[in-house]
N, C-alpha and C positions, 0 to 999 in steps of 0.2 A: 566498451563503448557506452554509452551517458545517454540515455534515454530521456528527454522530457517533452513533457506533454504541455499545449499552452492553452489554456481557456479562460476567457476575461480575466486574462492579467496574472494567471495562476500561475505557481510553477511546484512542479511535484517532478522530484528527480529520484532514480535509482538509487542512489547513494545514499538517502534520505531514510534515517532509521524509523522502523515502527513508531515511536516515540516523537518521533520528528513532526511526522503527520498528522498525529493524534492530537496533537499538541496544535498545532498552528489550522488545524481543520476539524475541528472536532466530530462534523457528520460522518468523519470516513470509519467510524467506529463501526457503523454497521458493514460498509463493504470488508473492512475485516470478519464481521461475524461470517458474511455470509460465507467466504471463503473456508472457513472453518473447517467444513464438511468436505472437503476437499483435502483439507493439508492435515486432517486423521487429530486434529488436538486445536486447542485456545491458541491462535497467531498474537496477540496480544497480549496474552499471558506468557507465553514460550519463546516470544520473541521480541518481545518489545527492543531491546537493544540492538537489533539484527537489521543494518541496512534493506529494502527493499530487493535489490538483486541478489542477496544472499537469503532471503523468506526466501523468492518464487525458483530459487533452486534447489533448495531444503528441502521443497514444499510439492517440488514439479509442476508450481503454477506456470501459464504463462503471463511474463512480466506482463508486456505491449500489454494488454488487458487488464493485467492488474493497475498499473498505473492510470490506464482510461478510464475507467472504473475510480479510483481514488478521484480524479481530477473532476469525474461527473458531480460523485457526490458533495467533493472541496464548492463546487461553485453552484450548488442549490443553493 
């Protein structure tokens, strides 16, 4: 199932690689930092190629939140 989140006009989808996001959002670098501390290593570094649903099950984040989170920071 395909998770997206919409906030002014945003759209950040599960399927959407680390790289994906980084890329087209650039502020969401930090909520990857903060995450970090959580997923035991660099998500960024480790992952960058790794769809969004495959980090936060790698990682035992949960998604729902991880993508709320990306979407907060996408539209600062």
């Amino acid at each position: 199932m395909v998770k997206t989140f919409f906030k002014k006009g945003l759209r950040i989808k599960s399927e959407m690689t680390v790289l994906d996001v980084v890329a087209k959002f650039r502020k969401t670098e930090t909520v990857f930092k903060q995450y970090d501390k959580q997923a035991g290593e660099c998500i960024c570094c480790q992952a960058l190629f790794e769809p969004l649903n495959k980090v936060a099950m790698k990682y035992d984040l949960n998604l729902e939140k991880l993508l709320a989170d990306l979407e907060t920071a996408a539209g600062a």
